[in-house]
N, C-alpha and C positions, 0 to 999 in steps of 0.2 A: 129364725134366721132368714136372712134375704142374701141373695146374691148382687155380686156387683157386673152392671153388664158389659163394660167396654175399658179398654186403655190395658193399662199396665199389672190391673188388680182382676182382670175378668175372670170369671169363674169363682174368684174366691167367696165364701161366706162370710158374710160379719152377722155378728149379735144383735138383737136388736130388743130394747125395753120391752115390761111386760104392756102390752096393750090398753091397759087401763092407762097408765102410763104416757105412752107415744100413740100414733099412728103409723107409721113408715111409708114414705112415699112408692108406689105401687110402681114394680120392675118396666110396665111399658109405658108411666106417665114418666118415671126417670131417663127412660130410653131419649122418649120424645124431648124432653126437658134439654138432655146434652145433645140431642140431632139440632134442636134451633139453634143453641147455643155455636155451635159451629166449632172452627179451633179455639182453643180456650190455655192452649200451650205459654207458657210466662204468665198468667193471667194472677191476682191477687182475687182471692175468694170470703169473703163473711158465710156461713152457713149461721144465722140465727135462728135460734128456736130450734136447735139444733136436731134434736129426740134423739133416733137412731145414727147419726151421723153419715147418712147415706147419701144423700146432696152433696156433703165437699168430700167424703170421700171418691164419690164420683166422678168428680171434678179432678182429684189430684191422681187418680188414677189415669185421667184422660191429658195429663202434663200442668195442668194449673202449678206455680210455684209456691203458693202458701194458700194453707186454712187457716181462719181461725172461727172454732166451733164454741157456741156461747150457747149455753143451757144449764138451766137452773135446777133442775130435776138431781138431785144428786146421784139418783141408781143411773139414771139416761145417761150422764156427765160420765161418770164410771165403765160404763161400755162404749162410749164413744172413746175413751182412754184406752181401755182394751182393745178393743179393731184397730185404732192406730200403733199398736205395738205388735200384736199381731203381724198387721200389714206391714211390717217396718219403716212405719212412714212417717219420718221424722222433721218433715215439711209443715207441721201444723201445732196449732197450740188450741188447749180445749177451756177456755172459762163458766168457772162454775159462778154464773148471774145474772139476774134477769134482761131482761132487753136494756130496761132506760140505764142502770147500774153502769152493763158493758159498753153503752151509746158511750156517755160518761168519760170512761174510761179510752175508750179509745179517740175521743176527741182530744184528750185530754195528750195522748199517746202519737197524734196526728197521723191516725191510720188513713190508709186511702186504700179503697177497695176498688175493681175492676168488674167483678159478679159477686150480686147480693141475693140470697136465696132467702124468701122469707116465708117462712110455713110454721106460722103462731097457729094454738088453739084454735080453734075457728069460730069459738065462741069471744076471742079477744079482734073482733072487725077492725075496731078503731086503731088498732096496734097498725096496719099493714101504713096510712095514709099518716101517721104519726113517724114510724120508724122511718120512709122513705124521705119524710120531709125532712126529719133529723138529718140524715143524712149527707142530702142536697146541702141544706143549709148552712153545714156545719165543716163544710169540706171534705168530709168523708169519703164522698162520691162526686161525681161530674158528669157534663153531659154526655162522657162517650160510657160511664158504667148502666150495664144491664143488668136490670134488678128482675126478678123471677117470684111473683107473688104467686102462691099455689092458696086454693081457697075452696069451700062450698057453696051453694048460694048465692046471693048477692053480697060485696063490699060497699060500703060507702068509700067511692074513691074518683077524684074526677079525672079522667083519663085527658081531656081537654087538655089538661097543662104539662102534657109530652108531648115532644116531637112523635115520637114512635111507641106507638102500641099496638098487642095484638092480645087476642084473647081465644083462647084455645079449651076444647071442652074435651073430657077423657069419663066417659060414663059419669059422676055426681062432682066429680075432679074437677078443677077451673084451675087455668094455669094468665097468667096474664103478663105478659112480656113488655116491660117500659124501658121507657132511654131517654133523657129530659131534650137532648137535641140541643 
């Protein structure tokens, strides 16, 4: 279990996959995560690569108007259902499928997202510069959305073609903040 740390759901616990499973993003890189982020109040949210659902629940704890949690994991997919019903928070919708599937899909749907949280495997690098561009591309997103790549290591990604980036180190945690400007 992890706690959630700010807004409307603080204190509470949510569930979280078995570890083999997920990673869950760590109580003070989310802290920090929602401090850059600033107000986030109306905001439209993607948490992709969802795991524990702890990113948009965060987010919608802190006033964001909508999630939608996209993980493929069926047990993940099933607790991220849970903590939202739990929470009673009926502001989000959870799909159960992979990244390109739900790209797909919500192109298709003509989503427009505000904040993209992207915390793929970290052995799927390519996903982060893949998923962003879909994005951009595709209308998904624009230059005022702020995407939040969380990562280990190095990514192959060329920061050059934002206006704004920042990249933020949290013990082995890499947090990189873009906005195509």
């Amino acid at each position: 279990m992890i706690q959630i740390i700010g807004g409307k759901y603080r204190s509470r616990k949510i569930e979280t996959p078995p570890s083999e499973t997920t990673l869950p993003t760590k109580n003070m890189v989310r802290g920090a995560m929602m401090s850059a982020l600033g107000d986030i109040v109306g905001a439209t949210v993607l948490d992709l690569y969802a795991g524990s659902g702890a990113l948009g629940i965060e987010a919608l704890s802190r006033g964001a108007s909508h999630c939608l949690f996209v993980e493929k994991d069926m047990k993940a997919n099933r607790i991220i259902r849970d903590n939202l019903s739990l929470l009673k928070a009926d502001n989000a919708e959870v799909w159960l499928l992979d990244d390109k599937s739900a790209l797909g899909r919500m192109k298709k749907e003509k989503r427009k997202f505000d904040i993209v949280f992207l915390d793929p495997p970290y052995a799927l690098k390519e996903a982060y510069l893949y998923d962003v561009e879909y994005l951009l591309r595709e209308g998904l997103a624009d230059s005022s959305t702020r995407f939040i790549l969380e990562y280990e290591g190095d990514i192959p990604f060329d920061r050059s073609a934002y206006g704004f980036c920042r990249d933020y180190k949290y013990g082995k945690t890499r947090l990189l903040y873009i906005r195509k400007e």
